[in-house]
VEXKE-171914 format. One record per residue (C-alpha): x, y negated, z. Coordinates in steps of 0.5 Angstrom, whole numbers, padded with zeros to 4 digits, always signed. Layout:
N
XYZ ...
This chain:
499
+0128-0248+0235 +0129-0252+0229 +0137-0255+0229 +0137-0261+0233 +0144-0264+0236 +0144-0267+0243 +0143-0274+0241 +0137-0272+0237 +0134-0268+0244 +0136-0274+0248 +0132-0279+0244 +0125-0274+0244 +0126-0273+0251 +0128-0280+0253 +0135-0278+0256 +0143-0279+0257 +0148-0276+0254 +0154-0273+0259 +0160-0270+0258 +0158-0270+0249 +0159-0275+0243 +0152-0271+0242 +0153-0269+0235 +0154-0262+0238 +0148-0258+0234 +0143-0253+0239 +0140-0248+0232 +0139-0243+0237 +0133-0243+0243 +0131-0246+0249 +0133-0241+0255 +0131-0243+0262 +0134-0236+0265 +0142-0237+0264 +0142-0229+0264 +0138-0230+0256 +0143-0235+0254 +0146-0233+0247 +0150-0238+0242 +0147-0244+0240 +0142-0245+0245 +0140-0250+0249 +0139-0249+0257 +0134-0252+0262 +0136-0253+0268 +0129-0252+0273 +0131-0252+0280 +0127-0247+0284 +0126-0246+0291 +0130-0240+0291 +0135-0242+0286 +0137-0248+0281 +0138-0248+0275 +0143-0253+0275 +0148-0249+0279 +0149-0245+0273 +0150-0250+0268 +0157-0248+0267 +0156-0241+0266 +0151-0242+0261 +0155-0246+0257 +0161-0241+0257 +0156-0236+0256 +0154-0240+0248 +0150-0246+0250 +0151-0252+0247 +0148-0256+0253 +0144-0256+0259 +0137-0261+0260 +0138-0263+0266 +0135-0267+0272 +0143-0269+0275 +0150-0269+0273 +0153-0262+0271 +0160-0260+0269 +0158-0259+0262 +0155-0263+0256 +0149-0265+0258 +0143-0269+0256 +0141-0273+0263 +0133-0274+0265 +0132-0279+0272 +0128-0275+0277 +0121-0277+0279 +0120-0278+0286 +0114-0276+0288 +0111-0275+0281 +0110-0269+0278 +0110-0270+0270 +0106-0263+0271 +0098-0262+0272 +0104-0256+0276 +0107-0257+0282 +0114-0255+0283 +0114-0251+0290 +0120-0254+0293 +0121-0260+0288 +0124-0265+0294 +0128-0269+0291 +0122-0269+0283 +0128-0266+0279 +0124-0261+0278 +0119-0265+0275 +0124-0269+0271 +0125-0263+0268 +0119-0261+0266 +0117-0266+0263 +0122-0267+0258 +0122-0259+0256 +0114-0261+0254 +0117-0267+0251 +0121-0264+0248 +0116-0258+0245 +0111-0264+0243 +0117-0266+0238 +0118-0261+0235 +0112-0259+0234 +0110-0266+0231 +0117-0266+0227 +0114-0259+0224 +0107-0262+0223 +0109-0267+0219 +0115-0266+0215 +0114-0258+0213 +0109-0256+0207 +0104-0252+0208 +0105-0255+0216 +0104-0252+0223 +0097-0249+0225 +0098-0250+0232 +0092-0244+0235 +0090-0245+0243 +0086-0239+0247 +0084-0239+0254 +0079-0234+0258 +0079-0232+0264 +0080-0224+0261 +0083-0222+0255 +0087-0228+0253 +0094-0223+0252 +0090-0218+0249 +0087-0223+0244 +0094-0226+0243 +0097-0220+0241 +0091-0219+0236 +0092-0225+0233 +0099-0226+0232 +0099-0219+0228 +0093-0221+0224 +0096-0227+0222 +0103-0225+0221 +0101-0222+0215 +0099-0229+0212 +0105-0233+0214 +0110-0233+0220 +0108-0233+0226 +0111-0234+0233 +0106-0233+0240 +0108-0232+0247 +0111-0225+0249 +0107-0222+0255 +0102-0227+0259 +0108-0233+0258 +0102-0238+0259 +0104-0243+0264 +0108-0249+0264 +0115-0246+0263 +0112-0241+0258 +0108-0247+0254 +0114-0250+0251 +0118-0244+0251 +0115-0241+0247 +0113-0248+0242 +0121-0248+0241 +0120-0241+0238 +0118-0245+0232 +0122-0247+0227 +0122-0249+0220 +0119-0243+0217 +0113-0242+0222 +0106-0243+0219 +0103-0240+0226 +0104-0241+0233 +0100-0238+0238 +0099-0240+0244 +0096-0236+0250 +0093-0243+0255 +0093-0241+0264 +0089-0246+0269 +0090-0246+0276 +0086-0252+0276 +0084-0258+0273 +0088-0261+0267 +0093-0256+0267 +0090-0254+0260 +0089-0261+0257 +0096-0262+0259 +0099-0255+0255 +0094-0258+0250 +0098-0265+0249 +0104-0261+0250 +0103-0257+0244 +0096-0261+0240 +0092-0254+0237 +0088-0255+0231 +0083-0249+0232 +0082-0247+0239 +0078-0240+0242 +0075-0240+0249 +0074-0232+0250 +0069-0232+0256 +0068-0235+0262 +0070-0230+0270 +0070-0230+0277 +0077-0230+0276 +0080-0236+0280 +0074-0238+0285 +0079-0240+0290 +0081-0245+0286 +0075-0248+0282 +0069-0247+0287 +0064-0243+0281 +0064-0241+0274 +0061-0248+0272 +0068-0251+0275 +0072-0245+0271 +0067-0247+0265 +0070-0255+0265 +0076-0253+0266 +0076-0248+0260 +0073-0253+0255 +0079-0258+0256 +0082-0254+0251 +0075-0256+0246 +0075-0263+0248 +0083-0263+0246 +0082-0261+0239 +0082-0266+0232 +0075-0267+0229 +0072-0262+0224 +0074-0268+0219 +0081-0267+0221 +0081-0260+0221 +0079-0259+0228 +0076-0251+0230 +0073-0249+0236 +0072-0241+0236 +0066-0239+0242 +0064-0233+0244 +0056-0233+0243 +0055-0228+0248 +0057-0233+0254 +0053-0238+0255 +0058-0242+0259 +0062-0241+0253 +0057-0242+0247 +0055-0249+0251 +0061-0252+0250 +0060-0253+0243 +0057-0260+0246 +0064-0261+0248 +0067-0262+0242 +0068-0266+0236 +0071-0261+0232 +0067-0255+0228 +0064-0249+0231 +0065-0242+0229 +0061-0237+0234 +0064-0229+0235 +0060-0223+0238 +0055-0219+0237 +0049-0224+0238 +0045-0226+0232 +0047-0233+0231 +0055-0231+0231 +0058-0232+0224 +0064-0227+0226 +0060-0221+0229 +0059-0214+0230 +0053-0209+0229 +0053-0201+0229 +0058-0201+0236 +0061-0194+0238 +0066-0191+0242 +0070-0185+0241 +0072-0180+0247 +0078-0184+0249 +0073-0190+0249 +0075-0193+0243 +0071-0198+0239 +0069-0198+0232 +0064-0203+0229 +0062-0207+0223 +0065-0213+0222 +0061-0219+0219 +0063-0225+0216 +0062-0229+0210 +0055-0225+0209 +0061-0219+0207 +0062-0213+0213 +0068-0209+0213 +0068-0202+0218 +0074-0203+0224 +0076-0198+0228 +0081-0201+0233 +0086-0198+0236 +0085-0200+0243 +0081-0197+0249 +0074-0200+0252 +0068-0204+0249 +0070-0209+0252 +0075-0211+0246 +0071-0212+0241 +0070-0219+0244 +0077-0220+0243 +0078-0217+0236 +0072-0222+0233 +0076-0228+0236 +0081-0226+0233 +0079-0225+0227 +0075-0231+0227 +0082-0235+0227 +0084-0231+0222 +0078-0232+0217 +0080-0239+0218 +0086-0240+0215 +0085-0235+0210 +0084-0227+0210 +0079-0223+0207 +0073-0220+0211 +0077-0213+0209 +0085-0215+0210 +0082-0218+0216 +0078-0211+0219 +0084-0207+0216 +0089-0211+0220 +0085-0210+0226 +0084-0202+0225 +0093-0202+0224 +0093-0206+0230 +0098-0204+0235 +0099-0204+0243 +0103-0210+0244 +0104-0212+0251 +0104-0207+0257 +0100-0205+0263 +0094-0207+0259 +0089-0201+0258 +0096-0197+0256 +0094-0189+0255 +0098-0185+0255 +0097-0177+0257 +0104-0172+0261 +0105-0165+0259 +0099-0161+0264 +0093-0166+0261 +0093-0171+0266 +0091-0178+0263 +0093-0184+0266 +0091-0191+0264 +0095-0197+0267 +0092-0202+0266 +0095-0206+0273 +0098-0213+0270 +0092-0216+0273 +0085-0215+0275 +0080-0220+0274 +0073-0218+0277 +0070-0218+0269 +0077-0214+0267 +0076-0208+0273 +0069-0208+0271 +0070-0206+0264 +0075-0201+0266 +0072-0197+0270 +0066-0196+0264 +0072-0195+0260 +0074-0189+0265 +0067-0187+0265 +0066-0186+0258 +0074-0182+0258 +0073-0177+0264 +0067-0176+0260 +0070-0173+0254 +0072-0166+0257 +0069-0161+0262 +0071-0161+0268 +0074-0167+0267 +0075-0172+0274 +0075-0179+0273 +0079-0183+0278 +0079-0190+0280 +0085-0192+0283 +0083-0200+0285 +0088-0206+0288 +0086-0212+0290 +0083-0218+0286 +0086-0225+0288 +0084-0232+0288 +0076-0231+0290 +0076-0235+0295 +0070-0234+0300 +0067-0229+0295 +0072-0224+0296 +0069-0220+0300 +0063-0220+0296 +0067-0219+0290 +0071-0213+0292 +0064-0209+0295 +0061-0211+0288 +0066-0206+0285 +0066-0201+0289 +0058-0200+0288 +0059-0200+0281 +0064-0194+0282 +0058-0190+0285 +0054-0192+0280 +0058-0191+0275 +0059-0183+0277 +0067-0184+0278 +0069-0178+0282 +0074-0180+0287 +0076-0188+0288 +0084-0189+0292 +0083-0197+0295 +0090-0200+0296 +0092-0205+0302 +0088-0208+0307 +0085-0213+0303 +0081-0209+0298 +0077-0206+0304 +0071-0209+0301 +0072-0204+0295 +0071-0198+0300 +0066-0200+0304 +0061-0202+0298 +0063-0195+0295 +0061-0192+0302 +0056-0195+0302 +0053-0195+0295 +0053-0187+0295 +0054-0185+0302 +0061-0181+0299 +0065-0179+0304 +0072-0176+0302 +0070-0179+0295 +0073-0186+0298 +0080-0186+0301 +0083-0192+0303 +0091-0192+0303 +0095-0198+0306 +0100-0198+0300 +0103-0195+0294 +0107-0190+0296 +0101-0187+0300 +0097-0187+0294 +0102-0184+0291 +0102-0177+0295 +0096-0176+0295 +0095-0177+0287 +0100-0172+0287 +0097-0168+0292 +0090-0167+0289 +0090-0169+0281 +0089-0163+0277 +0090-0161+0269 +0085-0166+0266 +0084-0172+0270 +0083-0178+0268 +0086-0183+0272 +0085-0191+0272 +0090-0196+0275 +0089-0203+0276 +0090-0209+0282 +0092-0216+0281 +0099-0216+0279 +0103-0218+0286 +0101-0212+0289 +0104-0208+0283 +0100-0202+0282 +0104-0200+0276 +0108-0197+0280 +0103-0191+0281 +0103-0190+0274 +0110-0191+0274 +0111-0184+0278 +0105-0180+0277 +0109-0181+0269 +0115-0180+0272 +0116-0174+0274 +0109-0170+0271 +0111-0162+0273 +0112-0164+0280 +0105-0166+0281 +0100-0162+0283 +0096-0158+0278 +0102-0158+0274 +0105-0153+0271 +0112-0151+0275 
């Protein structure tokens, strides 16, 4: 963050100096786990339902902080903000949040993140390109791509991980400073005006809207509701004559119609004719791997991306529309996608033991449109050797509301078709995924349901044998890297392995 003293950040957030004369300078960041504080930084104190963050106020500052944003008095320099009794500042509820200190606080983190992102916007030359992106898939993975792209041009600073929501927002806001020219920031919805609002926390220039899911149907009814959702980003961007851009993926319908949601000017990506950042000649290799012809500007370059699945290609080409945008070469930005690295984990992230076994972790979440896009990615790498076996090892995907059961049957059909070997169903939730494969193909011992990720364990380390290929995947809370975890853990104890 740049330097502020507390006085400076009591005035931006609309707060009371306590225990400070408020020339003391934060110059390092903005924590809200007290166990990642260092010298110079600023706490917040959230109050959580478990724990608040106001009871650790005294050991962050005697960890380095120079104060503490909090909702009540604490012993330590502090800036103050009044709780908000039944409001929340937030499109985001706080469970727990009683007394609307948790809101307060809230709403003076985002106050806090628009000030710096408009001091740096205003006062700094060339000034702040503040890029938003959301989807219902891909989102991490396109962050991390554009973050490298576009550091090569100036300094850049995104979000690690899926650090998307409301904390994560103006977290990683106050990672910009003077000498940031990019910020990239990854937009989640849990509902209605939830992105509007991280859109007025930290106002994007260019925004990109990958696709529109079923992820998330508990919450919004249908894909058109997602589709409203998403498209508040569009709505929040600047004219085309203030610089405003709106990145759109040309292959979703929903996506492409929001172009009539926007005042700023339109760039379409993907493999459709009328893209101007697109895609032809697309192959994969034995690791499933793509490779294409990037065009733009009437000039193509070849990409041979790093990363595993079709799929990908959308996110490349988001990407690279950015980075065109705000200046790269049809050719710097190809060879900065096929230089590209893996960034965060648990996302199609390959990696093969001792005795041949290849295990593709890819349990951070699991979107219906994500698990899809996997298993073909599955398909086409078991392919790739004879006698290679090809396992789906499936979770349950969260938030599908009524269509859950339809979903979950769905994909396990698309195993069948897909000529998956052998498919491990995890936890009773995901039982629609086995009964669809059961009845798609008539399988018997080919779908196993196991209650939980142990047994999943044993019986991988039971029956997997050199050269298979094994995919794992489920929503994030049931924690299906585990399984991956183990069967790497210990690779000549699994069975086929040599011993």
């Amino acid at each position: 963050m740049k330097t502020m003293s507390l006085a400076e950040i009591a005035r931006a957030v609309g707060g009371r100096l306590h225990r400070a004369d408020g020339t003391e300078l934060v110059s390092g960041g903005v924590e809200f786990d007290s166990r990642a504080i260092g010298a110079g930084d600023l706490f917040v104190a959230i109050p959580g339902e478990r724990v608040d963050g106001h009871d650790y106020a005294a050991g962050a500052v005697a960890a380095g902080a120079v104060g503490v944003l909090a909702a009540r008095e604490v012993d330590a320099p502090a800036v103050i903000v009044p709780p908000r009794t039944g409001e929340h500042s937030s499109a985001y509820a706080l469970a727990g949040d009683s007394d609307g200190s948790g809101a307060a606080v809230l709403a003076a983190f985002g106050a806090l993140a628009r000030h710096v992102v408009d001091e740096l916007g205003a006062h700094e030359s060339p000034g702040l390109t503040v890029v938003g992106l959301t989807g219902s898939a891909g989102k991490t993975t396109t962050k991390d791509l554009l973050a490298q792209l576009l550091g090569r041009i100036g300094p850049t600073v995104a979000p690690p991980g899926s650090f998307n929501n409301e904390l994560g927002h103006p977290w990683t806001v106050l990672r910009a400073d003077e000498h940031t020219r990019n910020l990239v920031l990854e937009l989640s919805a849990r509902g209605s005006g939830h992105i509007a609002e991280l859109c007025r926390i930290a106002p994007p220039r260019i925004g990109v809207v990958l696709n529109v899911g079923t992820s998330h149907l508990g919450e919004f009814g249908s894909r058109e509701g997602i589709a409203a959702a998403k498209g508040e980003l569009v709505e929040s961007l600047p004219a085309a004559e203030d610089g405003g851009v709106a990145v759109l993926n040309a292959d979703d319908p929903l996506v492409a119609e929001m172009a009539a949601r926007t005042a700023a000017r339109v760039v379409l990506f993907g493999e459709h004719p009328d893209a101007r950042v697109r895609a032809t000649e697309l192959e994969l290799d034995d690791a499933a791997r793509p490779s294409f012809l990037l065009h733009a500007a009437g000039v193509h370059a070849p990409v041979q991306l790093p990363l595993h699945g079709a799929h990908q290609v959308a996110n490349a080409l988001a990407a690279a529309a950015v980075a065109l945008e705000l200046g790269m070469s049809v050719p710097d930005t190809a060879a900065a996608l096929s230089a590209a690295a893996p960034v965060s984990g648990k996302r199609m992230q390959v990696s093969t033991r001792a005795d041949g076994v290849t295990l593709i972790n890819d349990a951070y979440n699991a979107s219906p449109e994500a698990v899809r896009s996997a298993l073909k990615s599955l398909a086409t790498m078991s392919r790739a050797g004879e006698g290679r076996r090809s396992w789906a090892v499936l979770g349950p995907m969260s938030e599908l509301g009524d269509q859950a059961a339809e979903v979950h049957d769905e994909i396990g059909r698309l195993a069948v078709r897909l000529d998956i070997n052998r498919l491990v169903v995890v936890g009773e939730q995901a039982k629609p995924l086995h009964q669809g494969a059961c009845l798609e193909g008539s399988w018997g011992e080919e779908s196993v349901l196991v209650p939980d990720v142990d047994a999943a364990v044993r019986l991988l380390a039971e029956q997997l044998r050199p050269g298979d290929v094994v995919l794992v995947k489920g929503a994030n809370a049931f924690a299906l890297w585990r399984i991956a975890d183990a069967l790497l853990a210990e690779p000549t104890s699994i069975g086929g392995a040599a011993r």
